[in-house]
N, CA and C of each residue as an Amber inpcrd file, in Angstrom:
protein
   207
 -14.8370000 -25.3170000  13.0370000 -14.6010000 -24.2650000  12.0590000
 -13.1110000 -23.9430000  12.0780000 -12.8960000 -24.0140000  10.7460000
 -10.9140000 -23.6250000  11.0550000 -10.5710000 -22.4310000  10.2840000
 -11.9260000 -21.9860000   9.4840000 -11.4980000 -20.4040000   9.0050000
 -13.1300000 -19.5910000   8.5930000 -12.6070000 -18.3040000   8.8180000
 -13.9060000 -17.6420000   7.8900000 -13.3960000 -16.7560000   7.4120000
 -14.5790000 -15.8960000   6.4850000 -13.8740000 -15.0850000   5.8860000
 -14.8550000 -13.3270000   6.3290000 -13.9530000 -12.4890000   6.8340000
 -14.6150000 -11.3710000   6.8250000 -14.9240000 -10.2450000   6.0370000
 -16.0000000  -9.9210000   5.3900000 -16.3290000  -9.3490000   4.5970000
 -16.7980000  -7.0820000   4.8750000 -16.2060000  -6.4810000   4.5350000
 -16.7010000  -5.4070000   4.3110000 -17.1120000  -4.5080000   3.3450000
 -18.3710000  -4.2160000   3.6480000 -19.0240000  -3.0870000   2.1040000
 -19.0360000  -2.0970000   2.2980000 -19.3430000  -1.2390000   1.3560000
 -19.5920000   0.0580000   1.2020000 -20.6260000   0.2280000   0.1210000
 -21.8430000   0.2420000   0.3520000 -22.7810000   0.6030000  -0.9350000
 -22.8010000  -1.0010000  -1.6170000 -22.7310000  -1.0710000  -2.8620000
 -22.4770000  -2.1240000  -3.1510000 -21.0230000  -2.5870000  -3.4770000
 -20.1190000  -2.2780000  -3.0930000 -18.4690000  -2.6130000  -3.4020000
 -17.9320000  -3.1200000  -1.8230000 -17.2050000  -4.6000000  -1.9270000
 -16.2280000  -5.5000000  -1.0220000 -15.0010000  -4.0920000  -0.7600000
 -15.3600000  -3.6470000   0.1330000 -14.0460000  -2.5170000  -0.1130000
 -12.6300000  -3.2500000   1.0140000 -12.8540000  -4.5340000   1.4430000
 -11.9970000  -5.0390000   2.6970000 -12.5240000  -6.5540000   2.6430000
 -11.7530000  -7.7920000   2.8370000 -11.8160000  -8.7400000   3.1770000
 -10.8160000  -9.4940000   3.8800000 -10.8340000 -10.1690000   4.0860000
  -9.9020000 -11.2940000   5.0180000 -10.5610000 -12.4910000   5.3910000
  -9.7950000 -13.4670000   5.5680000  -9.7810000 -14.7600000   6.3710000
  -8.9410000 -14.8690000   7.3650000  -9.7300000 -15.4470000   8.3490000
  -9.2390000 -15.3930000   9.6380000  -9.2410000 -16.9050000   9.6940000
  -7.6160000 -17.1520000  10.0830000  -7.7710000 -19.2650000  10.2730000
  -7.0480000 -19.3030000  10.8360000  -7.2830000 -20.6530000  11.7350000
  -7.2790000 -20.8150000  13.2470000  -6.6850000 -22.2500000  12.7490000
  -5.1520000 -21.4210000  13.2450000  -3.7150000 -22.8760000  13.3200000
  -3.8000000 -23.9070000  14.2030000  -4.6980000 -23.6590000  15.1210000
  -4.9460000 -25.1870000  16.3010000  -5.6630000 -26.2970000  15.7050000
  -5.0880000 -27.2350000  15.6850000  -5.7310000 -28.6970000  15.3620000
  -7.3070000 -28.4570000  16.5130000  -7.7000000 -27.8300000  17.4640000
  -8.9880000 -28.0350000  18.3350000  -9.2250000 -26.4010000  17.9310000
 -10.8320000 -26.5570000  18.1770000 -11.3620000 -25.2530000  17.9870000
 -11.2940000 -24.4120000  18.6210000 -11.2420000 -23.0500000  18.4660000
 -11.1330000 -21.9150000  19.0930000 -11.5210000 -20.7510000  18.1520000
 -12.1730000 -19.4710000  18.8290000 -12.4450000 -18.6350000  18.2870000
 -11.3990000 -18.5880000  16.9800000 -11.6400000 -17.5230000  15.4590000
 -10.8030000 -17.3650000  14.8290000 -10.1070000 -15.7320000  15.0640000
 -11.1330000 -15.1990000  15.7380000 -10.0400000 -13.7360000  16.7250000
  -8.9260000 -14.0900000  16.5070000  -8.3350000 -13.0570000  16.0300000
  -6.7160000 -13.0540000  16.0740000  -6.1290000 -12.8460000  17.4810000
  -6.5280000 -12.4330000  18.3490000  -6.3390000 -12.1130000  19.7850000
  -5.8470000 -14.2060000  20.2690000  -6.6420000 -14.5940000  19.5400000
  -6.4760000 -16.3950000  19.4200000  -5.2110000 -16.4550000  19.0230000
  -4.4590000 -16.0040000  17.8970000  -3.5160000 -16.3420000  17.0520000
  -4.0360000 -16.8060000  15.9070000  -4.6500000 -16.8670000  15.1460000
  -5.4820000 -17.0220000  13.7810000  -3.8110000 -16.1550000  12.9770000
  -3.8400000 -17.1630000  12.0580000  -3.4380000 -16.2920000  10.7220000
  -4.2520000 -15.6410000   9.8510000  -3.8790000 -14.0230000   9.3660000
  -4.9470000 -13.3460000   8.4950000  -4.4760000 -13.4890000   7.1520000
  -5.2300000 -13.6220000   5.9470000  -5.1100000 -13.8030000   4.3720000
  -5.7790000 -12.8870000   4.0120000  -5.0810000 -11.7130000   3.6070000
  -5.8570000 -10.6480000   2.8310000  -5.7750000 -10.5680000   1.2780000
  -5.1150000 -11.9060000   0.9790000  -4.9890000 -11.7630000  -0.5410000
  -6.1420000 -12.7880000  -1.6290000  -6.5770000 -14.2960000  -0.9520000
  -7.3400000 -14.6920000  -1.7600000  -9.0040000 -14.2450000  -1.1950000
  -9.5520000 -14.2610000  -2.3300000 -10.9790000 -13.7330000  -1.9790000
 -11.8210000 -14.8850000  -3.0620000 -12.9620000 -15.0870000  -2.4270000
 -13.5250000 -16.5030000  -3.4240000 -14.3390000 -15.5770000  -4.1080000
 -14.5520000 -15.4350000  -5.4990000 -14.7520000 -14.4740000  -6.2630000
 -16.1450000 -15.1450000  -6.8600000 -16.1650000 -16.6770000  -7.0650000
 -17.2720000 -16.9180000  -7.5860000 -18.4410000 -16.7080000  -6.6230000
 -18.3850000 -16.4090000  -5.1860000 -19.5680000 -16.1020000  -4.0840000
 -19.4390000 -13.9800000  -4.0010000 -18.7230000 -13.5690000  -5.1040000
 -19.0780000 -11.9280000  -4.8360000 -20.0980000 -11.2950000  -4.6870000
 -20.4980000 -11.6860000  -6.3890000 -22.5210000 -11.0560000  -6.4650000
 -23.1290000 -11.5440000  -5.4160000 -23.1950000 -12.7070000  -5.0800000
 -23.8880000 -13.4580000  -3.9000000 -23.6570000 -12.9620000  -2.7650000
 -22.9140000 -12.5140000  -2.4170000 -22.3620000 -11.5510000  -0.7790000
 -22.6970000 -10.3310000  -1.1280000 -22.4930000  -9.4880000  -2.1810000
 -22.9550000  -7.8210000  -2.4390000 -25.1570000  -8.1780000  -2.6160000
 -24.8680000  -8.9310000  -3.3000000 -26.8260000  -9.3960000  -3.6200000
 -27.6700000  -9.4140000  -1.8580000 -27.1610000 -10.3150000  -1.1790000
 -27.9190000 -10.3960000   0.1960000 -27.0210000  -8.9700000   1.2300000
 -25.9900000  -8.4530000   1.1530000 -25.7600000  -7.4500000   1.7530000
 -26.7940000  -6.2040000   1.2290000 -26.8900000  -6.1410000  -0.0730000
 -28.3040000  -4.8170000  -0.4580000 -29.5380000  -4.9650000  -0.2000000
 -29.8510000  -6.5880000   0.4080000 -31.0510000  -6.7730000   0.6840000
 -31.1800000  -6.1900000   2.1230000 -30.3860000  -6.1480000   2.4150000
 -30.5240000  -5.6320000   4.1090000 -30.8340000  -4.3080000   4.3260000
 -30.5250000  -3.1220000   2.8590000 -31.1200000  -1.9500000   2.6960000
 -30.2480000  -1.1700000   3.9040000 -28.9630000  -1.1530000   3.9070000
 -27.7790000  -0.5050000   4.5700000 -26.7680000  -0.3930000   3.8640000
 -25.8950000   0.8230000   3.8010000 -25.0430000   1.3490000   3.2100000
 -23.9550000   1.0540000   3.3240000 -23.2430000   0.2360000   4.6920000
 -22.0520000   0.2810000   5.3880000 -22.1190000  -1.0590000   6.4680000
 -20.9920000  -1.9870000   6.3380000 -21.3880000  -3.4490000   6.8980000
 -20.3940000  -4.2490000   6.7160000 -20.3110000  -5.3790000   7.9330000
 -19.0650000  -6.2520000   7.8010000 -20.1150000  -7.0620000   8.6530000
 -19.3360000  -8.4370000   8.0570000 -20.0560000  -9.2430000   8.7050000
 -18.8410000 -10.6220000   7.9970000 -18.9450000 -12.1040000   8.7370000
 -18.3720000 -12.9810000   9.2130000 -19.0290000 -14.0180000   7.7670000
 -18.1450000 -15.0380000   7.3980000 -19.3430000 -16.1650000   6.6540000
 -18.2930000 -16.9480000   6.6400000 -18.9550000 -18.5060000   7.2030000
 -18.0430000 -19.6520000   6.7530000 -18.6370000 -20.7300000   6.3170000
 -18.0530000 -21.4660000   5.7520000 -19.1290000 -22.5230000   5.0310000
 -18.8200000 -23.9200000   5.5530000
């Protein structure tokens, strides 16, 4: 894995995201505590509904959670 992206909601709105990617040619956590570079500017927009859709299924208000593909 050489990146993911972290996701936070609020209700149904992304109110926070980032990617966390991991500059080592060998794997290692993407923790920045690692040295990961963070990208808070691109967000993959065609997987939004799809991340807000299964985050409301979980029937919680408030949530972050990890996804890499």
């Amino acid at each position: 894995m050489r990146k993911d992206l972290r996701v936070i909601l609020l209700g149904n709105n992304i109110i926070q995201h980032y990617w966390r990617i991991n500059k080592s040619k060998e794997w290692r956590p993407t923790s920045t505590g690692y040295g990961s570079d963070v990208d808070f500017l691109n967000f993959p927009e065609n997987w939004r509904k799809e991340i807000i859709n299964n985050f409301l299924k979980l029937k919680i208000r408030t949530g972050a959670f990890d996804i890499c593909w």
